[in-house]
LUMVEX-95217 format. One record per residue: residue in three letters; y, x, z of N, C-alpha, C, CB in turn. Coordinates in Angstrom, 2 decimals. Glycine has a CB too. Layout:
# residues N
DRENKE   res       n_v       n_u       n_w      ca_v      ca_u      ca_w       c_v       c_u       c_w      cb_v      cb_u      cb_w
DRENKE   ALA         Y         X         Z         Y         X         Z         Y         X         Z         Y         X         Z
...
# end
This chain:
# residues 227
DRENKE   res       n_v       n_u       n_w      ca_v      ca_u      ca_w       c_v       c_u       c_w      cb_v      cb_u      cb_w
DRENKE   UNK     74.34     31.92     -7.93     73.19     32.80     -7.73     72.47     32.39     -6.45     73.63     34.29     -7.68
DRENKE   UNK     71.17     32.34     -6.80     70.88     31.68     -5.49     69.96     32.78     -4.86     70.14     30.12     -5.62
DRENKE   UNK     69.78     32.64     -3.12     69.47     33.97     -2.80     67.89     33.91     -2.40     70.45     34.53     -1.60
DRENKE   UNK     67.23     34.89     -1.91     65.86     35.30     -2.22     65.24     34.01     -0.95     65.49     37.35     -1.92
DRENKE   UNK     66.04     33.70     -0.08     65.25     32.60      1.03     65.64     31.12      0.23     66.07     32.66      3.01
DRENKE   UNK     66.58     30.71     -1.08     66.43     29.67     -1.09     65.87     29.45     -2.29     67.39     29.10     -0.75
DRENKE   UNK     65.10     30.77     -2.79     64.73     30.84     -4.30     63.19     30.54     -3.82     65.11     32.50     -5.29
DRENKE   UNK     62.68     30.36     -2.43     61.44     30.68     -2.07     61.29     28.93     -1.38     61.31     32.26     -0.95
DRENKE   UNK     59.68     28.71     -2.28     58.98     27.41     -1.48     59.75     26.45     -2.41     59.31     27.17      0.46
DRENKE   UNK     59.26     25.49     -2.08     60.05     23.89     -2.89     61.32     23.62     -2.55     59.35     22.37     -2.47
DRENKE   UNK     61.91     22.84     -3.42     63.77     22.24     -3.33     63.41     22.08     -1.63     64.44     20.13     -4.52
DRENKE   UNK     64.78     22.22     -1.24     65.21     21.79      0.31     66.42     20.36      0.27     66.09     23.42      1.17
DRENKE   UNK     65.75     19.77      0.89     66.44     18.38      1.17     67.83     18.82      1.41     65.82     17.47      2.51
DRENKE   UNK     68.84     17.85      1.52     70.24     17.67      1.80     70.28     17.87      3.37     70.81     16.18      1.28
DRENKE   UNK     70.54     18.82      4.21     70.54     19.17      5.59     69.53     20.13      6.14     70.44     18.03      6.29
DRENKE   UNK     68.74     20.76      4.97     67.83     21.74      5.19     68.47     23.18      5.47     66.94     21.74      4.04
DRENKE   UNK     69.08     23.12      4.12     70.06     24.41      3.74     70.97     24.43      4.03     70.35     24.77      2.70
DRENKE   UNK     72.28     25.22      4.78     73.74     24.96      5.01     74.24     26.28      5.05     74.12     24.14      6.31
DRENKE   UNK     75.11     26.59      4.43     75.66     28.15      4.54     77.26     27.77      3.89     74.54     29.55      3.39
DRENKE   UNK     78.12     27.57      5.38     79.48     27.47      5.45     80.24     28.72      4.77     79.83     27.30      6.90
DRENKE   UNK     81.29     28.38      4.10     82.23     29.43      3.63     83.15     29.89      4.63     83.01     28.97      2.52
DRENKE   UNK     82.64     30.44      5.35     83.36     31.10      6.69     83.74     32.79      6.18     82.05     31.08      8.30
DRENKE   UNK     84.68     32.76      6.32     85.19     34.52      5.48     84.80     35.66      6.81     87.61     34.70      5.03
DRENKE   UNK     84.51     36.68      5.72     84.34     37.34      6.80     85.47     38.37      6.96     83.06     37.89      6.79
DRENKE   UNK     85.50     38.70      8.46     87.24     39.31      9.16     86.99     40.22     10.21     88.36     38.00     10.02
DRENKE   UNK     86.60     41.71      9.54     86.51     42.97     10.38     86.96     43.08     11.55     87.01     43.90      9.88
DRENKE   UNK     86.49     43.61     12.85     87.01     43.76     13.74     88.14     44.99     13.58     86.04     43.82     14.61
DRENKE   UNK     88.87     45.42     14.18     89.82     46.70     14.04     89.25     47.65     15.36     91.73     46.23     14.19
DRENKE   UNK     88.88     47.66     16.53     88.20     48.48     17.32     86.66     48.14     18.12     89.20     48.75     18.20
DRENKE   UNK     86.60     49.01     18.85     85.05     48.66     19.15     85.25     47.63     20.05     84.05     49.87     19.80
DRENKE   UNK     86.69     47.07     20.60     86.36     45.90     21.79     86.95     44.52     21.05     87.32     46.24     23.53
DRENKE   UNK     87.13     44.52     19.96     88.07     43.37     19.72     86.76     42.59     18.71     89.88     43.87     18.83
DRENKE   UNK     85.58     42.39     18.67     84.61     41.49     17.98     84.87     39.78     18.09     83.18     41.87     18.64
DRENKE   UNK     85.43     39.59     19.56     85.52     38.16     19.92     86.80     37.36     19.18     85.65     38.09     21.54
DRENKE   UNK     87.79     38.28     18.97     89.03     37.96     18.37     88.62     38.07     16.87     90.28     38.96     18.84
DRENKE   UNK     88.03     38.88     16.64     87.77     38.85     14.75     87.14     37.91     14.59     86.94     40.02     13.90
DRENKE   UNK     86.16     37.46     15.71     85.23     35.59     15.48     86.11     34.33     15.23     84.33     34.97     17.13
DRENKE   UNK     87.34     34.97     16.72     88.06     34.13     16.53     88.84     33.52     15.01     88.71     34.54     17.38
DRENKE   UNK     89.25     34.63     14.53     90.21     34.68     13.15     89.66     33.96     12.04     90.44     36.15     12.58
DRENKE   UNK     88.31     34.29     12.36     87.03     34.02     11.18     87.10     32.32     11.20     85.08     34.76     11.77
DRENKE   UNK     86.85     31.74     12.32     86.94     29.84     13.00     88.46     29.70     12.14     87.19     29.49     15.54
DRENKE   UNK     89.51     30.55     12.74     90.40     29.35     12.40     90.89     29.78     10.88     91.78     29.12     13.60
DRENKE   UNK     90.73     30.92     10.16     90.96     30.97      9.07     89.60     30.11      8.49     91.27     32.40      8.67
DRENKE   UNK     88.67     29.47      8.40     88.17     28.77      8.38     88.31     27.33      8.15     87.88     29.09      8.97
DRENKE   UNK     89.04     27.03      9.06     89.78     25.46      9.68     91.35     25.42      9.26     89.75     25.35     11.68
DRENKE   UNK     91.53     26.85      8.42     92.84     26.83      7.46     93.71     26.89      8.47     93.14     25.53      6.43
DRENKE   UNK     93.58     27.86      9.89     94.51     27.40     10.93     94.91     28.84     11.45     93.81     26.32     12.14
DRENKE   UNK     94.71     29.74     10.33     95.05     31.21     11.12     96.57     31.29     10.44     93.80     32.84     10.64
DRENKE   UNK     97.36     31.89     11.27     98.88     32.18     10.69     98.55     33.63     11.96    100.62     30.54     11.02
DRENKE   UNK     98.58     34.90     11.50     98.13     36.10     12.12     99.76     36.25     12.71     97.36     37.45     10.99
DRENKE   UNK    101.11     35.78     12.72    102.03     35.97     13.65    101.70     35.29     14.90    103.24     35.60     13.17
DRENKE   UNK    101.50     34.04     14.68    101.17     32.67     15.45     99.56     33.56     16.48    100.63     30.88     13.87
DRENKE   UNK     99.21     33.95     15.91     97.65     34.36     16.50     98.19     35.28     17.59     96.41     35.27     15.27
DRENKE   UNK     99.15     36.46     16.99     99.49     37.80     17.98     99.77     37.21     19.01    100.69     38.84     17.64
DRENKE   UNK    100.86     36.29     18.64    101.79     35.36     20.07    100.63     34.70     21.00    103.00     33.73     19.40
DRENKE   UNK     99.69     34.22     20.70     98.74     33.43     21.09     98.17     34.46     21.90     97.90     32.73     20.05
DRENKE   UNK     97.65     35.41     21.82     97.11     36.39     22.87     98.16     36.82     23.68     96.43     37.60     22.31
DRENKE   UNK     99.43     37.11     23.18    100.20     37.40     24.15    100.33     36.47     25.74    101.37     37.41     23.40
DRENKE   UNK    100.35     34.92     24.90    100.87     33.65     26.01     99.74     34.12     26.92    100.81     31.65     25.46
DRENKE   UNK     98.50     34.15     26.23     97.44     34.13     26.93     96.59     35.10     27.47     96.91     33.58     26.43
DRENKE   UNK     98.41     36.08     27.78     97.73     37.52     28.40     96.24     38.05     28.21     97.80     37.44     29.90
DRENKE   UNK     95.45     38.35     26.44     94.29     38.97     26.74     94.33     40.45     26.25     93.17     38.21     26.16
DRENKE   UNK     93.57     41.03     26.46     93.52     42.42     26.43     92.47     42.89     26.18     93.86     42.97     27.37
DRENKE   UNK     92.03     44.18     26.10     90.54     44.73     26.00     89.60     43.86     26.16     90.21     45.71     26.92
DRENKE   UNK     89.85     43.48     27.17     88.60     42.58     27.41     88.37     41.62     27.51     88.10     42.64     28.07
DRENKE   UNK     87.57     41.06     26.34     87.64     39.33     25.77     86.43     39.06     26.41     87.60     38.88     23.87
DRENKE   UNK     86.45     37.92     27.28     85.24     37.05     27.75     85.22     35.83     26.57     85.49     36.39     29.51
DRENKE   UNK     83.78     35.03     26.84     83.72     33.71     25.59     84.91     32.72     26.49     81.64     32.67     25.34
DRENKE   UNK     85.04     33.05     27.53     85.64     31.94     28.38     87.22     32.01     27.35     85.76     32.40     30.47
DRENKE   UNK     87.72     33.31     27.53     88.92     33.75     26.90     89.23     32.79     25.60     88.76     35.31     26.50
DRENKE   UNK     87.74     32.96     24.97     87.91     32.35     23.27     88.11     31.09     23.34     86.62     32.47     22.22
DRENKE   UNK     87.25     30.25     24.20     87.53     29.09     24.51     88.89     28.19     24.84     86.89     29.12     25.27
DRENKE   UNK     89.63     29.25     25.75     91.33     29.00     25.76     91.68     29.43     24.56     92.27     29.81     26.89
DRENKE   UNK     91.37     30.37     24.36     92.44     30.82     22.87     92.22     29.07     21.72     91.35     32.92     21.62
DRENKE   UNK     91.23     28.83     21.43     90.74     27.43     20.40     91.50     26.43     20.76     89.16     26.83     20.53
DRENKE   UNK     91.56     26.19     22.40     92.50     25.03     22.65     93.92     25.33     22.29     92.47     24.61     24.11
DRENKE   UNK     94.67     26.75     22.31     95.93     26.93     22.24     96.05     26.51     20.60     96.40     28.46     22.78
DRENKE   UNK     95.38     27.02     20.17     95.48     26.24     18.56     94.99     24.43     18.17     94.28     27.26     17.52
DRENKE   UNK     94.95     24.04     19.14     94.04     22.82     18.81     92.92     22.47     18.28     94.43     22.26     18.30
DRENKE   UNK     91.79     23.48     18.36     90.15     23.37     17.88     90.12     23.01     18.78     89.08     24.36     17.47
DRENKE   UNK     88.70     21.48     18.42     88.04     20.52     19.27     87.09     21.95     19.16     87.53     18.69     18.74
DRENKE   UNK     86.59     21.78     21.07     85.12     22.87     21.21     84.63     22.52     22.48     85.38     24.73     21.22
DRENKE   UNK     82.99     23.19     22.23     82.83     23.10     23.60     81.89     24.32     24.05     82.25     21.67     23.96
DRENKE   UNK     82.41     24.79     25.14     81.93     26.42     25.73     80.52     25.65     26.67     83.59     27.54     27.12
DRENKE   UNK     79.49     26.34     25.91     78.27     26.00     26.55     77.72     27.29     27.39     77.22     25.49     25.43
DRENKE   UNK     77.44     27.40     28.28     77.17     28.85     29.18     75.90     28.26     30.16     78.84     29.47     30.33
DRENKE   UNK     74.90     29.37     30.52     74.47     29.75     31.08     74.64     29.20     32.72     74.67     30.72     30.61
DRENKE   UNK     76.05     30.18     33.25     76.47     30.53     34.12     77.77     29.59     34.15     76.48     31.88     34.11
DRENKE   UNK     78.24     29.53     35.07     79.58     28.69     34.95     80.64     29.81     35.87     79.39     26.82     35.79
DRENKE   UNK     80.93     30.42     35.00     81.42     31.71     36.37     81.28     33.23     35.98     80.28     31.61     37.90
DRENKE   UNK     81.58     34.72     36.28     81.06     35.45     36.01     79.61     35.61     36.47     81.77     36.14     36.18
DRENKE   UNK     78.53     36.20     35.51     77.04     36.89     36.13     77.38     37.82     37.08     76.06     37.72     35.03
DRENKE   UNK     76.75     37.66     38.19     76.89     39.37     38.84     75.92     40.26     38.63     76.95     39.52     40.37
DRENKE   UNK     74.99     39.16     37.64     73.52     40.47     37.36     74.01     41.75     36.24     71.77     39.48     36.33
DRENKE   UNK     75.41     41.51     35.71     75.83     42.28     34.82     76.13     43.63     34.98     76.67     41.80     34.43
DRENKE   UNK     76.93     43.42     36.75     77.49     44.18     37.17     77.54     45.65     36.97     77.33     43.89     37.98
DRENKE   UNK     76.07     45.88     37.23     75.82     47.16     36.83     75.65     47.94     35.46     74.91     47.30     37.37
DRENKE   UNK     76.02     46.74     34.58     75.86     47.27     33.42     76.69     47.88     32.57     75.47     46.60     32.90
DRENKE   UNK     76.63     48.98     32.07     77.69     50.15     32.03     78.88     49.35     30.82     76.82     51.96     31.36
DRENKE   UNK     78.51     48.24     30.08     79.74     47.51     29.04     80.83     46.69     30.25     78.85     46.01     27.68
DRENKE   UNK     80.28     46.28     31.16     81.61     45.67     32.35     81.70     46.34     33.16     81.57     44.38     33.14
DRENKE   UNK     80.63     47.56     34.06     81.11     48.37     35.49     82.52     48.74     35.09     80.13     49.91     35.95
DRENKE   UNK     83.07     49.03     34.51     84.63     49.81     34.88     85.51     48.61     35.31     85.48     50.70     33.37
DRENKE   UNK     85.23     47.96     34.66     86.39     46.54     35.48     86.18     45.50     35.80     87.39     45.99     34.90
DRENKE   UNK     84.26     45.38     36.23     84.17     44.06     36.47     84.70     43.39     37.57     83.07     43.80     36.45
DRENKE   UNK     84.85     43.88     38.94     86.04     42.98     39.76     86.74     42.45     40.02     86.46     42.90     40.07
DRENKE   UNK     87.36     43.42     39.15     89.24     42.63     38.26     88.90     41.62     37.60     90.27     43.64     36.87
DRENKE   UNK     87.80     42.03     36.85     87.45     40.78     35.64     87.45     39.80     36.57     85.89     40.78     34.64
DRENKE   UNK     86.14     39.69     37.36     85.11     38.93     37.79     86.45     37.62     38.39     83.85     39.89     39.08
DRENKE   UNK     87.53     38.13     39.58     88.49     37.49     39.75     89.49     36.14     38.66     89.03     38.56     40.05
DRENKE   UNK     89.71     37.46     37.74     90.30     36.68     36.32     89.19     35.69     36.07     90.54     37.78     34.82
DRENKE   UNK     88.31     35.59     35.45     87.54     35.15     34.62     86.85     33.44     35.28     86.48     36.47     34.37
DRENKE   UNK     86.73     34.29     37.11     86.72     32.75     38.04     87.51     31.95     37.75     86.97     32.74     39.45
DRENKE   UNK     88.93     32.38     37.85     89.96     31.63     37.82     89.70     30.67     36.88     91.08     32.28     37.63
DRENKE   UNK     89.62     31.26     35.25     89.71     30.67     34.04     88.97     29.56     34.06     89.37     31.45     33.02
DRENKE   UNK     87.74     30.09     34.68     86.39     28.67     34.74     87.18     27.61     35.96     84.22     29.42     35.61
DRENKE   UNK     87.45     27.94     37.24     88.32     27.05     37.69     88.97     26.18     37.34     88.86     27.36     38.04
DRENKE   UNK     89.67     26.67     36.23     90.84     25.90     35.79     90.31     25.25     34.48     92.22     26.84     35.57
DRENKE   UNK     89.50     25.34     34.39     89.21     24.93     32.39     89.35     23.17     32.44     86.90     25.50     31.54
DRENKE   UNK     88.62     22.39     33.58     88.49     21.02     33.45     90.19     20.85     33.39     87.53     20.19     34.77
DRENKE   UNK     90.73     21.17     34.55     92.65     21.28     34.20     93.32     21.23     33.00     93.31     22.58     34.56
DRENKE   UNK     92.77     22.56     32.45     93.78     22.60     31.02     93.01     21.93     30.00     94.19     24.21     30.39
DRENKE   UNK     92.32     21.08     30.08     91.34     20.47     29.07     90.60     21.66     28.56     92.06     19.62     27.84
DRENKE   UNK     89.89     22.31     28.68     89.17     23.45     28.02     87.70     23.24     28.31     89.66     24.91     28.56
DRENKE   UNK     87.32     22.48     27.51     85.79     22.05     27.88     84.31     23.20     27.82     85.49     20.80     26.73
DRENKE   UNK     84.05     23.26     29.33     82.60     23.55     29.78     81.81     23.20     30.12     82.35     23.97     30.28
DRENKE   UNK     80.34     23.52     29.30     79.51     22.89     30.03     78.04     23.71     30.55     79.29     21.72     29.24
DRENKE   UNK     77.64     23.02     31.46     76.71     24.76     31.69     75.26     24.07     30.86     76.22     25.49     34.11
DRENKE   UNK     74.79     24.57     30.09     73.54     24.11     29.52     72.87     25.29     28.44     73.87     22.66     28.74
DRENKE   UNK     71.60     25.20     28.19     71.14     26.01     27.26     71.23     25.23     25.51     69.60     26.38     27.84
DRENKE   UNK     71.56     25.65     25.04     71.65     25.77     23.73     69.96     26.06     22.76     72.77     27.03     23.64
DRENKE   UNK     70.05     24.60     22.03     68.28     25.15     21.09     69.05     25.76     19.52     66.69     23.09     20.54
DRENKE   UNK     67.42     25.99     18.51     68.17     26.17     17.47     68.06     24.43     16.69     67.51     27.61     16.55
DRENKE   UNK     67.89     23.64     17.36     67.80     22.38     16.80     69.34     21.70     17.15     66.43     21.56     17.44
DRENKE   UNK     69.89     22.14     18.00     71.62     22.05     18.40     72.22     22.73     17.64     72.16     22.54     19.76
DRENKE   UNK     72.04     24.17     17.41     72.66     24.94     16.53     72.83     24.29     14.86     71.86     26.24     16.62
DRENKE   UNK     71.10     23.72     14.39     71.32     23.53     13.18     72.49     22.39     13.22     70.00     23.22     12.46
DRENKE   UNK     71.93     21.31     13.77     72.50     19.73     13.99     74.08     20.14     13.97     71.93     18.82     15.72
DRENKE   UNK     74.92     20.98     14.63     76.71     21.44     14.55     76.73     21.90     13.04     77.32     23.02     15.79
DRENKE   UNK     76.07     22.47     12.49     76.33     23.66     12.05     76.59     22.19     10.51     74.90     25.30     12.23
DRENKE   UNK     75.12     21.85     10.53     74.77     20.30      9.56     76.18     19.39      9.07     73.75     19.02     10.73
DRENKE   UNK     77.16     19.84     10.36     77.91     18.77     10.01     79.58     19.27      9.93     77.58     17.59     11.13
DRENKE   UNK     78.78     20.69      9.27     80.75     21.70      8.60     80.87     21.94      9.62     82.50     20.93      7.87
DRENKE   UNK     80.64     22.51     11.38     80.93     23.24     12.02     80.71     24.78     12.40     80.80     22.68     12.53
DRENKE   UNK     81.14     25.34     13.07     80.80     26.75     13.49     80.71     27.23     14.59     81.43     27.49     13.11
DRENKE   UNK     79.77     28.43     15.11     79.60     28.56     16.31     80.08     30.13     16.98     78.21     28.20     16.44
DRENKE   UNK     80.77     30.60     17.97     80.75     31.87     18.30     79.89     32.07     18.91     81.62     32.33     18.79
DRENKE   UNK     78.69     33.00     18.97     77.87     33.55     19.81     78.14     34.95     20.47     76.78     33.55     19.18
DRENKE   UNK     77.99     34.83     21.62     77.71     36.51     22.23     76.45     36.70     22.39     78.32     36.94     23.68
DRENKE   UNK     76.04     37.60     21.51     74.23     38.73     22.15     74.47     40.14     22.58     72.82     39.15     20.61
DRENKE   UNK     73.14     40.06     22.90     73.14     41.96     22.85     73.11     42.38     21.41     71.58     42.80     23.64
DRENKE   UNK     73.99     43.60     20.87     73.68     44.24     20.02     73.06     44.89     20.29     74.25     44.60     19.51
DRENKE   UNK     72.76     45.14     20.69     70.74     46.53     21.60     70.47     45.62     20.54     69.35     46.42     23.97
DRENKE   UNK     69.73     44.48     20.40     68.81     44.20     20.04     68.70     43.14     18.30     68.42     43.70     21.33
DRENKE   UNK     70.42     43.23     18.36     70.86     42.20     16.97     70.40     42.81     16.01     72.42     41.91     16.58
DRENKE   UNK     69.83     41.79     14.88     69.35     42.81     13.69     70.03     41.26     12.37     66.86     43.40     13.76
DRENKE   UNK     69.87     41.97     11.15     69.99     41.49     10.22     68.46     41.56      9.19     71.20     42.08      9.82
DRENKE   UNK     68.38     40.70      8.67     67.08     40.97      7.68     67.70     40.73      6.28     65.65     39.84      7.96
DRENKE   UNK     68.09     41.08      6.03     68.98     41.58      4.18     69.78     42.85      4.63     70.56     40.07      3.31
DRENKE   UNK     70.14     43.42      5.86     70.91     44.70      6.11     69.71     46.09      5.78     71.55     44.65      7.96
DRENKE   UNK     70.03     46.77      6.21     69.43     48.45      5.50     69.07     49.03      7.40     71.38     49.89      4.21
DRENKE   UNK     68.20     49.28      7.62     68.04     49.36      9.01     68.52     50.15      9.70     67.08     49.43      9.32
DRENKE   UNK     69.53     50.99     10.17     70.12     51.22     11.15     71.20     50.10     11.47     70.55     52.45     11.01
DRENKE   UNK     71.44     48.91     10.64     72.20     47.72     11.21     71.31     46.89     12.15     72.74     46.80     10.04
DRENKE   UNK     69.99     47.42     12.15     69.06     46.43     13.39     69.22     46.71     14.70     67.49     46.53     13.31
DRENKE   UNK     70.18     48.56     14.71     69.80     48.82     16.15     71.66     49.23     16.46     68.29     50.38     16.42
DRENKE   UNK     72.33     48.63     15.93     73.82     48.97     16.68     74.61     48.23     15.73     74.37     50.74     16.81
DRENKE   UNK     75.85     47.58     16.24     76.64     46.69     15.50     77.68     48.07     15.58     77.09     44.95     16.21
DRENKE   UNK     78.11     48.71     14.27     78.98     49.62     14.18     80.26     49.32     14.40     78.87     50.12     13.18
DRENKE   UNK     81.17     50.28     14.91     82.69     50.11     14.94     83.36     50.85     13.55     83.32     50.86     16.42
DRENKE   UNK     84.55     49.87     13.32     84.64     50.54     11.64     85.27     51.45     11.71     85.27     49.81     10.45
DRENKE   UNK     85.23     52.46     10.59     85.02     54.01     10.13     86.60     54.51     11.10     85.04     54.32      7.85
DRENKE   UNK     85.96     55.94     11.72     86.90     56.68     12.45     87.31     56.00     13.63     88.02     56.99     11.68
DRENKE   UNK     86.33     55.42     14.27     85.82     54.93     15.94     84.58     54.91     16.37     86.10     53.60     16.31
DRENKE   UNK     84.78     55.55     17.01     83.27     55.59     17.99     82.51     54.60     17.95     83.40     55.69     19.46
DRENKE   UNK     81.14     54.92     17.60     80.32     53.55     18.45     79.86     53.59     19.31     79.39     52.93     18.07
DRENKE   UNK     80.18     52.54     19.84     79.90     51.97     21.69     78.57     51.66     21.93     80.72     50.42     22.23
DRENKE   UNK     77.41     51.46     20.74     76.69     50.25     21.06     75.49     50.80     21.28     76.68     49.14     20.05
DRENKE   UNK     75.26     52.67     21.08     73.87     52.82     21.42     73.77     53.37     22.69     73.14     53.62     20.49
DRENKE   UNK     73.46     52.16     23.16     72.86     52.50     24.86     72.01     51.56     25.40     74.02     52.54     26.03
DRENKE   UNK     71.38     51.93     26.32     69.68     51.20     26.55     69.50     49.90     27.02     68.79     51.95     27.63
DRENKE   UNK     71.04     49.69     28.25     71.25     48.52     28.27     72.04     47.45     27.19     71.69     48.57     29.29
DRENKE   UNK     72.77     46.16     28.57     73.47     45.06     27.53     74.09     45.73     26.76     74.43     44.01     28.02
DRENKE   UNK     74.92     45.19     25.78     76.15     45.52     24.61     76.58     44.07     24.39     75.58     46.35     22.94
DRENKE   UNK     77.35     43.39     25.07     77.98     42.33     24.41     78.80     42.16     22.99     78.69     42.02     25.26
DRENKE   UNK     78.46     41.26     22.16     79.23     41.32     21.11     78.88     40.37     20.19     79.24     42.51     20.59
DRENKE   UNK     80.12     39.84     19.85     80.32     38.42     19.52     80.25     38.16     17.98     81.69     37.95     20.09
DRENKE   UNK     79.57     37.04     17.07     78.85     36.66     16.14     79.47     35.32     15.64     77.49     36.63     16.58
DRENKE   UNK     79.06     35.02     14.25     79.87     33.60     14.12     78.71     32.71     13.29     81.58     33.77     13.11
DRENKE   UNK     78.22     32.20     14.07     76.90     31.06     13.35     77.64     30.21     12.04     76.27     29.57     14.79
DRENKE   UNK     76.93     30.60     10.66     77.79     29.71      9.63     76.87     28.97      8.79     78.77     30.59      8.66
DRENKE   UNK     75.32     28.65      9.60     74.83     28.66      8.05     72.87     28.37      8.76     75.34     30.80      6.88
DRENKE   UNK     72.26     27.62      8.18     70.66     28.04      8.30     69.98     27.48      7.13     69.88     27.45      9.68
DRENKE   UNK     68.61     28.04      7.57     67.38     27.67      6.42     66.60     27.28      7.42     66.61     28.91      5.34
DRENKE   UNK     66.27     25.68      7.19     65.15     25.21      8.23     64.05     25.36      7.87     65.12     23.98      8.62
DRENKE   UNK     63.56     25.97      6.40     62.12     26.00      6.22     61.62     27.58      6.72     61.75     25.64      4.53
DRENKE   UNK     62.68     28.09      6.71     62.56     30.00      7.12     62.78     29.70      8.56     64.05     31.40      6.35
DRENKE   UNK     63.78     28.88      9.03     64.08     29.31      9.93     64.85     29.98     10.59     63.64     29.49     10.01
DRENKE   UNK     66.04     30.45      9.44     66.36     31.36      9.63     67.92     31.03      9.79     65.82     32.18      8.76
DRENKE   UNK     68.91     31.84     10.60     70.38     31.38     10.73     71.42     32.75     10.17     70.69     30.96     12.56
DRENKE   UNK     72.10     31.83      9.26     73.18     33.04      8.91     74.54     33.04      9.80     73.68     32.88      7.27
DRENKE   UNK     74.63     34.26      9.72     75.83     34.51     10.89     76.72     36.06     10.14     74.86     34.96     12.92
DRENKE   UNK     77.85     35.72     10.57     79.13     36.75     10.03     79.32     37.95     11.33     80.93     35.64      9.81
DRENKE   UNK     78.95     38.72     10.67     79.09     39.97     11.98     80.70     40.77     11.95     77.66     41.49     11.63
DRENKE   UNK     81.29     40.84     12.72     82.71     41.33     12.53     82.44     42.76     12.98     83.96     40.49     13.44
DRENKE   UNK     81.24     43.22     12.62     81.28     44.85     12.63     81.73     45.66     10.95     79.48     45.38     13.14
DRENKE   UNK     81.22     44.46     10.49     81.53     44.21      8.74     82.53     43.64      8.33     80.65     43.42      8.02
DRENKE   UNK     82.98     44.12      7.02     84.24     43.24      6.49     83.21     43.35      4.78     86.42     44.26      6.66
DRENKE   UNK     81.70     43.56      4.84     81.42     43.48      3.39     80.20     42.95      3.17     81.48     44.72      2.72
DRENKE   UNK     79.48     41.94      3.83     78.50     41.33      3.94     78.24     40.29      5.32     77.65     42.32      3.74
DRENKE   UNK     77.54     39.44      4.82     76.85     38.11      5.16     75.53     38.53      5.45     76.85     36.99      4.00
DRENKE   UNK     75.30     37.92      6.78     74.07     38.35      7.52     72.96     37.36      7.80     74.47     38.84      8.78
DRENKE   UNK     71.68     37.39      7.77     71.03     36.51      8.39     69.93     36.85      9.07     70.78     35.69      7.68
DRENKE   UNK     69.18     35.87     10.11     68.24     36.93     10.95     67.17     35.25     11.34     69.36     38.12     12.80
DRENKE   UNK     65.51     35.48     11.14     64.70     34.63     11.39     64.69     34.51     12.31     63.81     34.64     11.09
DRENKE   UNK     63.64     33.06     12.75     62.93     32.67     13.68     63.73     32.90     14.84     61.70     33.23     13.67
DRENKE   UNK     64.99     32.30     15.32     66.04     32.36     16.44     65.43     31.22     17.58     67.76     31.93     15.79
DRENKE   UNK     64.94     31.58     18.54     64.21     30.33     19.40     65.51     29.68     20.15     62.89     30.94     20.70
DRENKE   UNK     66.53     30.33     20.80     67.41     29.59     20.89     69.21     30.66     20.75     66.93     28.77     22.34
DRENKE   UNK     70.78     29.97     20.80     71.42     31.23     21.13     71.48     32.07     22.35     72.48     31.06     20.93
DRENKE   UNK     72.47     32.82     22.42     72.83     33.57     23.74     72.81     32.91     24.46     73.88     34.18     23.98
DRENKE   UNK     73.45     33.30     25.99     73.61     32.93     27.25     74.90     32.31     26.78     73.56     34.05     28.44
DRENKE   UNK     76.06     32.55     26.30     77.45     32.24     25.69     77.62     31.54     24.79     78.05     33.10     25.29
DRENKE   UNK     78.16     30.12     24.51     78.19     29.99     22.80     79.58     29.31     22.61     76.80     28.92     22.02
DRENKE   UNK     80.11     29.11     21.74     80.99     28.18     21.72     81.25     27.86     20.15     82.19     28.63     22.53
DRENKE   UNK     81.12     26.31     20.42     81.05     25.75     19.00     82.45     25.16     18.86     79.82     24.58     18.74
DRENKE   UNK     82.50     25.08     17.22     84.00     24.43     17.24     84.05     24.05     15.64     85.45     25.68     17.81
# end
């Protein structure tokens, strides 16, 4: 069945269209989105064993609070080739005040140095650069996948029903975290585009029952990590 963006305009060449079979893998609370991305990559890459995964956060002491830096170690502990493209090489302190990290950004901010410290060490490749959607397609072109962090303030879907434009929900019988005026970090899994739309499909782990896609993306987040 083919869908309403590739039923539209003339055939698309071989590298126009790409929409990876990346499954999609519910988050279980409102903080764990980065780990359900995670699950999504390596059940993907046929590399999730969910005992092997628990242990894997354990080694790698994470908790509530998943940075992309975090995901980036977690990929190497499994052996995904990746590379963490950022912004910042370090925590932002412009965040600080923003009510999704004020409760622990200090603590974080400490942890999270460290991690970037150490990444050239443990082989955990960073690099600080911006990300186009002409990088995005070009990975994506060649059977890869990407984790993104955005704001959900502002994430939308264009095949979703619109209150999915203005909050990435937490699933049923948890609060949602996400309507508030500022940031909302929360993490996305690039699987897929239409270069004549323009448009990039991505797996939202607020869902465990649909495939998302959203136009005209000028470039990703501040965060990405491909693998």
């Amino acid at each position: 069945m083919r869908t309403e963006a590739e039923a539209a305009g003339p055939p698309l060449e071989p590298g126009d269209f790409v929409q990876l079979p990346v499954p999609v893998i519910q988050q279980l609370y409102h903080w764990d989105c980065g780990l359900a991305c995670s699950r999504m990559v390596l059940r993907y890459l046929g590399q999730l064993d969910d005992s092997e995964f628990e242990r894997a956060l354990q080694e790698l002491q994470l908790t509530r609070s998943i940075w992309t830096i975090d995901l980036a170690y977690l990929m190497h502990h499994f052996g995904v080739r990746h590379r963490f493209c950022t912004q910042t090489l370090g925590v932002d302190k412009g965040y600080k005040n923003q009510s999704f990290y004020r409760k622990h950004f200090d603590t974080e901010e400490t942890r999270v140095n460290q991690l970037f410290a150490q990444a050239k060490a443990c082989k955990v490749l960073v690099e600080k650069c911006t990300v186009s959607v002409q990088d995005i397609q070009a990975h994506l072109a060649q059977g890869h996948v990407a984790i993104v962090l955005v704001n959900s303030g502002v994430l939308h879907c264009d095949l979703c029903s619109s209150p999915v434009k203005y909050c990435c929900f937490a699933p049923s019988g948890h609060r949602c975290f996400c309507r508030t005026p500022d940031y909302q970090g929360h993490f996305i899994v690039l699987r897929g585009y239409n270069r004549a739309t323009g448009c990039i499909f991505y797996n939202n782990p607020a869902y465990a029952d649909r495939e998302c896609w959203v136009g005209r993306v000028r470039q990703s987040g501040p965060h990405s990590l491909f693998c």
